[in-house]
N, C-alpha and C positions, 0 to 999 in steps of 0.2 A: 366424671371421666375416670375409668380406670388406668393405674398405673403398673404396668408391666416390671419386675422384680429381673433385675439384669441376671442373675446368681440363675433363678428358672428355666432350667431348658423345655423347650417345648418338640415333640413328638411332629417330625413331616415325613411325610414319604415323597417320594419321587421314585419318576419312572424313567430308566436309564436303557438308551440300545442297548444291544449285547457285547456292540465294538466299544461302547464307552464303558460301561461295567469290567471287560477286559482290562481296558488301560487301570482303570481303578484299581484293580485287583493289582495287577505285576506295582505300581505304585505301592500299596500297600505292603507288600512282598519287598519294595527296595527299601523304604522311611521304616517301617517297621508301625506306623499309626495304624487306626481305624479306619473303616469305611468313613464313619460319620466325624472324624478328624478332619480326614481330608477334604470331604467336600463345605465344611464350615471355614476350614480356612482358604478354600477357591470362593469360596460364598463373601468371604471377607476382603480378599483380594477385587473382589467383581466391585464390589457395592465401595469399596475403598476409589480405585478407579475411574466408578461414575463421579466421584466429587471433586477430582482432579481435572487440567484444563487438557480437553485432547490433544494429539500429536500437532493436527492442524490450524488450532488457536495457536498453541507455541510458536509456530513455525509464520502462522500471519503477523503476531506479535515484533516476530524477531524483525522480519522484511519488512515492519512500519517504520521500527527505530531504525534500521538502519537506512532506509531512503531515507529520514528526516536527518540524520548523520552526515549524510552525503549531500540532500539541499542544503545548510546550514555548511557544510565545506567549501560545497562550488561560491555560495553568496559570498564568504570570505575572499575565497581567493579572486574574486570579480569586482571585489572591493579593495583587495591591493595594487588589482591592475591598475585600476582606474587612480587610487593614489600618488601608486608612483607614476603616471601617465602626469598627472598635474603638477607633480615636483621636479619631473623631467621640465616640461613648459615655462615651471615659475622661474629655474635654474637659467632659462636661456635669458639674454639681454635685451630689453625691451625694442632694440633695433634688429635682433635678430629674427626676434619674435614677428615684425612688419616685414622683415623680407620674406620671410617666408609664407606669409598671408599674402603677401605681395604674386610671391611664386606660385601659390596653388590658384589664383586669381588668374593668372596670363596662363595655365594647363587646361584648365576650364568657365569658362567663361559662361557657360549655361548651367552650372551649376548651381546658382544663387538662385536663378528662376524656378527650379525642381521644386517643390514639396522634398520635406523630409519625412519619410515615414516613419511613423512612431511603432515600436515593438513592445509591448508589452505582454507580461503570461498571465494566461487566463485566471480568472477571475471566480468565486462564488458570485454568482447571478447572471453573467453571463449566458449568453443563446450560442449553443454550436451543432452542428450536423455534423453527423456521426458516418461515416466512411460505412458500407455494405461490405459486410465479406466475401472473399471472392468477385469484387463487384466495383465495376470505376462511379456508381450510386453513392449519394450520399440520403437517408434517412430524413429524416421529420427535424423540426428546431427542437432541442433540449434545452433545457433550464441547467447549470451548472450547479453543484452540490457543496462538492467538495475537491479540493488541487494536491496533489502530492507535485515531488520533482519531474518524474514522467506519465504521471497517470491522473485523469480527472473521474470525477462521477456525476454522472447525471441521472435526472430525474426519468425513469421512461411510465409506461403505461403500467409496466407488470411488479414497479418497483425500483429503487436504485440499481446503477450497472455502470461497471469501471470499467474503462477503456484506455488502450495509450494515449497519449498526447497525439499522436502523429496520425492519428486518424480520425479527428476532429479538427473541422472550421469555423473558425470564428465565424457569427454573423452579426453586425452591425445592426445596432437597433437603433430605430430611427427616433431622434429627439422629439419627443412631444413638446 
């Protein structure tokens, strides 16, 4: 395999419009370089560039940490509600605590008989249908992928595809 001698320049032509030659030229006229200056260090700049992460990886990068910033907030603070909810409770006196089980008891009286529904956020594996744009349709069952705070992905035909939460339905799968 031959080894190329970094110190060796090597001979390219290129073929340049007349508008880009222009610019080259008043360039050269302002840096005071060469032709073949200038376009080795555009040529370095290019090829520097390609191995850096584009604007748009950056910028998906940044809005992954920070929605995981923000789920990992809201979980805290849903976690001190609920702590000081139970310190509040433990605080009260165990007679107080019967009246007022007492009290919600004689307000509703059909409430013990309800179902409580359970809420939970979806899930990797999970099945949802996918809300139509522009459309009160909902699509085919998808397979769930992956969950951020407000956004899931699913599995479709042509490839993964992220969606809001808010236009996705759970659908219950039936126990084998």
């Amino acid at each position: 395999m031959e080894q190329l001698d970094i110190r060796t320049n090597h001979l390219l032509t290129v073929e340049l419009s007349s508008e880009l030659y222009a610019a080259l030229l008043e360039k050269v006229k302002i840096t005071g370089e060469t032709e073949s200056e200038l376009i080795a260090k555009g040529l370095r700049h290019i090829l520097a560039k390609s191995d850096r992460k584009s604007d748009l990886e950056i910028e998906q990068d940044r809005f992954a940490s920070l929605e995981s910033s923000l789920e990992q907030k809201l979980k805290q603070y849903v976690e001190t509600l609920i702590q000081g909810r139970f310190a509040e409770l433990a605080a009260l006196s165990p007679k107080k605590n019967l009246d007022l089980i007492l009290e919600k008891d004689d307000r509703k009286p059909f409430a013990r008989t309800m179902p409580i529904p359970t809420i939970r956020p979806l899930q990797v594996g999970d099945r949802v249908l996918v809300l139509e744009p522009d459309s009160p349709y909902y699509m085919a069952k998808l397979l769930v992928v992956r969950t951020s705070l407000i956004r899931a992905t699913v599995e479709t035909e042509t490839g993964e595809k992220t969606f809001l939460k808010r236009d996705l339905r759970f659908v219950e799968t039936a126990v084998e």
